[in-house]
C-alpha positions in Angstrom: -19.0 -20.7 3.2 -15.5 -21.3 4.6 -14.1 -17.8 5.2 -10.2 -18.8 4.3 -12.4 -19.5 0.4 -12.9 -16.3 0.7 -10.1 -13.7 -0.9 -8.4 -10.3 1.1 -9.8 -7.3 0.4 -8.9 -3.7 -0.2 -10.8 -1.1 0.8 -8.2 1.6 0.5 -4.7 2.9 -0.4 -3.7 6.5 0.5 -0.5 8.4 -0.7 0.9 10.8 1.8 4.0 12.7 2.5 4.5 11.1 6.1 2.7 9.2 8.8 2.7 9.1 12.5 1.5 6.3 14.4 -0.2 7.6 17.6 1.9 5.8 20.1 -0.5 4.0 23.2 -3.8 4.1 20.6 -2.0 3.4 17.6 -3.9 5.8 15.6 -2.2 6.7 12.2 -2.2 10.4 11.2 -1.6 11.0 7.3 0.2 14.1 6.6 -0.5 15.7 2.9 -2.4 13.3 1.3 -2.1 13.5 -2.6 -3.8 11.4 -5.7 -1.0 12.7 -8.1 2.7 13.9 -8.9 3.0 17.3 -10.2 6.5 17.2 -12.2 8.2 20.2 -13.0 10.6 18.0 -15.4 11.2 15.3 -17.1 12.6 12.7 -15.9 11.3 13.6 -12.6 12.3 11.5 -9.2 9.5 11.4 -6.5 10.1 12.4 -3.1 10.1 9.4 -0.8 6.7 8.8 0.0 3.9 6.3 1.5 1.2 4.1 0.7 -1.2 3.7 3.1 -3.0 0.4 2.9 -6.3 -0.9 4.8 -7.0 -4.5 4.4 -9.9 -6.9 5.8 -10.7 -10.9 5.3 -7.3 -11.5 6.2 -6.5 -15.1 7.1 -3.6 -15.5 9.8 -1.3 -18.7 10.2 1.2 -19.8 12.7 3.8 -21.9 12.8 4.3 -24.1 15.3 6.3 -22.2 18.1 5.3 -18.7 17.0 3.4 -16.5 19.4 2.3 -14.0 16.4 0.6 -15.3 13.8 0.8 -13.3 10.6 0.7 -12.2 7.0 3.5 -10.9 3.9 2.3 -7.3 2.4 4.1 -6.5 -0.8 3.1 -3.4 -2.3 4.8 -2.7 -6.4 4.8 1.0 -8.2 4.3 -1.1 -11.5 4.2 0.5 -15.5 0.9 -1.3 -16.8 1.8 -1.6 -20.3 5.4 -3.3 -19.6 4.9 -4.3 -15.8 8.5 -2.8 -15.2 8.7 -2.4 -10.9 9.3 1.8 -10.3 9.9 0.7 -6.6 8.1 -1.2 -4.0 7.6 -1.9 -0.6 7.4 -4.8 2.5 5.9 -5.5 5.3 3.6 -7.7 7.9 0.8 -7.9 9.4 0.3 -10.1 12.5 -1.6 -10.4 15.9 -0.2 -11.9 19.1 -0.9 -15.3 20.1 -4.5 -15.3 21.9 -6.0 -12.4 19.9 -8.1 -12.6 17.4 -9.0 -10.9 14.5 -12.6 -10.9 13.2 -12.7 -11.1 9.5 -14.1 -7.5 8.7 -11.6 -5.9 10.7 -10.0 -3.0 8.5 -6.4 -3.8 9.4 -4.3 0.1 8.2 -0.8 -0.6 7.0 1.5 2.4 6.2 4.4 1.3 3.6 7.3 3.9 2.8 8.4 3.9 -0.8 11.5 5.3 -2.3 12.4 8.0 -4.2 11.5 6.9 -8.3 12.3 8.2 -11.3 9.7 8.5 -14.5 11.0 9.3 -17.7 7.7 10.6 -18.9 4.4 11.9 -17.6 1.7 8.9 -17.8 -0.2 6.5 -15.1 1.1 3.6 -13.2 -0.7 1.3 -11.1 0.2 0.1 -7.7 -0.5 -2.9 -6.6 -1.1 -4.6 -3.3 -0.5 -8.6 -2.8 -1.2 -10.4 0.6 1.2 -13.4 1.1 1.9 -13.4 -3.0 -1.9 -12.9 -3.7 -3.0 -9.8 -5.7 -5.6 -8.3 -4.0 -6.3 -4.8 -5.3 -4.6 -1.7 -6.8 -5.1 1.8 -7.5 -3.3 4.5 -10.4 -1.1 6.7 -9.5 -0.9 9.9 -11.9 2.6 11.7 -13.0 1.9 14.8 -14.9 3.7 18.1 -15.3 2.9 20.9 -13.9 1.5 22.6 -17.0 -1.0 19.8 -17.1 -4.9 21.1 -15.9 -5.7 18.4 -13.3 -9.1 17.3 -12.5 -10.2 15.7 -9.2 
């Protein structure tokens, strides 16, 4: 099978509070980790926070004269009834000229998003796309405090 046939894939997405990227290794450290928002009010505005991504099957192109060949990450907070955007983030994902990149290579992306505001407590999805291609997502709960949660 031709592997640029084959789609990205998704193995993760992690919330956390920060991340540091291990300068020299470029190991990432994720600093509270969290699967939901605990609002003490409605409306209720998020800290700014990230989404750590890790994707594999990734198919880099070049244009001619580049030295890094590489890929568009787009990453939406989205409402999945009305597919109103709460925020989003950008970035890339390249590899120097003469690397390469074997196809089951977990590539980790860490994306800061904004602060956001929910009206309400509910569930939104967020969504990753690789060069305009959706290629997985995850939910994100808001809930108040009061709520019971269950992990």
């Amino acid at each position: 099978m031709n592997p640029r046939s084959e789609p990205s894939v998704l193995p993760f997405i992690v919330f956390s509070d920060l991340v540091i990227r291990e300068q020299g290794t470029g190991k990432i450290s994720l600093i509270g980790t969290f699967e939901l928002f605990n609002a003490p009010s409605f409306p209720f505005q998020t800290p700014p926070f990230f989404a750590t991504i890790g994707i594999t099957n990734i198919h880099l192109s070049r244009a001619a004269g580049e030295s890094v060949s590489e890929v568009n990450v787009n990453i939406r907070v989205e409402d999945p009834k009305s597919g109103h955007v709460f925020g989003n983030a950008t970035g890339k994902v390249g590899v120097l000229e003469g690397k390469t990149l074997p196809r089951e290579a977990v590539i980790p992306l860490a994306l800061p998003l904004p602060p956001m505001t929910f009206a309400e407590p509910g569930t939104v999805n967020v969504v990753l796309h690789v060069d305009n291609e959706k290629v997985g997502e995850r939910t994100l709960r808001i809930i108040p405090v009061s709520a019971a949660t269950i992990q």
